[in-house]
N, C-alpha and C positions, 0 to 999 in steps of 0.2 A: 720174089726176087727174079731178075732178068736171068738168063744164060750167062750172060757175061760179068755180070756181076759175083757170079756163083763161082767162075772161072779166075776170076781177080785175087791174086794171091792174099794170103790172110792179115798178112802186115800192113798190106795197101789199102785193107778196108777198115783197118783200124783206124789209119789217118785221113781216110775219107769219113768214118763217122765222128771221129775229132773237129773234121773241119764244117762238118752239118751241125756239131752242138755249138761251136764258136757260131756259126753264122747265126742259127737260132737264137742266143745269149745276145748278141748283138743287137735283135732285129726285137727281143724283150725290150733292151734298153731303150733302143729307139721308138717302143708301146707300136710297132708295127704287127700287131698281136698275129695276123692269118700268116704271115710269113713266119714268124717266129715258129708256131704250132705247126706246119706244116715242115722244115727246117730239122726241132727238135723229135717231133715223129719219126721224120726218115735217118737220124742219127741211132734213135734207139731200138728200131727195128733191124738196123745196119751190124750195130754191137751186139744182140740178142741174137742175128743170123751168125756170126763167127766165134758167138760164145765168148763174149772180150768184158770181163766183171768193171774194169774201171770207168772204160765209158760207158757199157750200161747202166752203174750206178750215178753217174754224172750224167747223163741223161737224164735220169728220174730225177735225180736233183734239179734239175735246170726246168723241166715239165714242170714241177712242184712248184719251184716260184714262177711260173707263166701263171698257173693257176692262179696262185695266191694273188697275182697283180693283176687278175679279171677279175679278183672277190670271190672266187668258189673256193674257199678253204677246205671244206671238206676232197676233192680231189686232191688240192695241194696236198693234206697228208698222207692219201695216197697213193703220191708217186714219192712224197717222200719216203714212205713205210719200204715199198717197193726196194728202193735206193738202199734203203738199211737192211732189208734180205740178204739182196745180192752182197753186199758188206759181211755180213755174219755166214754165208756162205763160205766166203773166201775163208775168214777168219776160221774156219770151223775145215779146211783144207791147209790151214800154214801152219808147220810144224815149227817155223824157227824162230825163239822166243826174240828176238831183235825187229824180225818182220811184223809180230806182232803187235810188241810194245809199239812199232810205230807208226800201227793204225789205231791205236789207243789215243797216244797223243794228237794225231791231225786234228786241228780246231775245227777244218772244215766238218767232219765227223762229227766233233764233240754238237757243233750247230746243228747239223740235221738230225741228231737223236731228240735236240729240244723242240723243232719244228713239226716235228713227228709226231709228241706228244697232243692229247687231246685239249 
């Protein structure tokens, strides 16, 4: 990471690595693959430098299906495995039975545990 990146307040890099996974997610849809891959790379390196779980784990999600839409399934379920760490991480930090319950129900969640499987 640059100097100045490292100097960019912590909130600011959240939403700069929010705005690397939308472009990434986008540039999937559009099967612009090298942008895409390069897009959600600098997203989840960005959330893994400020320690930020949500867009880390949506990063790995979003990696996971770039993969899976190039046909290498086996990486896809390991960004998605990744993705459900950093999840059970969190989960394994939240004391309050509400926050939990409603990582239980996100559908998105309940999808990527099925994605994940072999």
């Amino acid at each position: 990471m640059l100097p100045r990146e490292i100097a960019t307040p912590t909130a600011s890099r959240t939403f700069e690595s929010w705005g690397w996974r939308i472009k990434g997610e986008s540039a999937t849809a559009r099967r612009a693959w090298t942008e895409a891959d390069g897009a959600l790379q600098r997203a989840l390196a960005m959330a893994k430098a400020i320690a930020e779980p949500r867009q880390t784990w949506l990063s790995e999600l979003a990696l996971g299906r770039l993969r899976a839409a190039l046909g290498r399934k086996r990486e896809a379920r390991e960004h998605y495995r990744a993705a459900l760490d950093v999840i059970g991480a969190l989960r394994a930090r939240t004391q309050d039975p509400g926050l939990l319950a409603g990582l239980d129900r996100m559908s998105l969640i309940r999808a990527l545990k099925e994605l994940a499987r072999d």
